[in-house]
C-alpha positions in Angstrom: -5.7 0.6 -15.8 -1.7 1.4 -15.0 -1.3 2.3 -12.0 1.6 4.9 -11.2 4.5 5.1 -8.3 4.5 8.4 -6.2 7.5 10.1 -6.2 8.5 7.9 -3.7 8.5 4.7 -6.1 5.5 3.5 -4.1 2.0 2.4 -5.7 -0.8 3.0 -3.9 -4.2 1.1 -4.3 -7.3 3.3 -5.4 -10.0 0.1 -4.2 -8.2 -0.7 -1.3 -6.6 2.1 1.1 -3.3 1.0 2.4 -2.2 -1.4 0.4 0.9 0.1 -0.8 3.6 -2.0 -3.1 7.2 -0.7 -3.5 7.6 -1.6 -7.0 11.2 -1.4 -7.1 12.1 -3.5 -3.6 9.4 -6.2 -5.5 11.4 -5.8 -8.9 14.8 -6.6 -7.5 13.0 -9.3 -4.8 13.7 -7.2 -1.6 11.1 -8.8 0.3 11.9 -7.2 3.8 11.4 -3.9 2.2 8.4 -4.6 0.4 7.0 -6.0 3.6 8.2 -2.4 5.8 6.1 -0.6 3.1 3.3 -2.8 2.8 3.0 -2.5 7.4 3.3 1.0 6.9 0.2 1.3 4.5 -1.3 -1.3 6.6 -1.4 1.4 9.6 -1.9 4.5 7.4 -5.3 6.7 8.1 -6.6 5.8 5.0 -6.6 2.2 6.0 -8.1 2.6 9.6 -10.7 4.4 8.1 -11.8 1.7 5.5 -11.7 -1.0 7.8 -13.9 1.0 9.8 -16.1 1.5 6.4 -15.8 -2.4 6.4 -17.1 -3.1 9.9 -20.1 -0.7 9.3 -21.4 -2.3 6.6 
């Protein structure tokens, strides 16, 4: 399955909440920015909420 940017260029994980990739900072190797993106997702609702899912299991 192909999974497609938002508007914002950003791919965002159906399985695993928060684990977003800016494909075009990873195309050109802009680690720093792929990184910033990938923190941000990291800390994102969605995220806090399936960790919690996580530790409840």
């Amino acid at each position: 399955m192909a999974l497609i940017p938002n508007t914002s260029g950003i791919i965002e994980s159906q399985v695993f909440p928060g684990l977003w990739l800016d494909v075009s900072a990873l195309v050109v190797g802009n680690m720093q920015q792929v990184l910033a993106v990938l923190d941000k997702g990291l800390t994102s609702v969605e995220h806090q909420a399936f960790t919690q899912q996580l530790n409840n299991s």
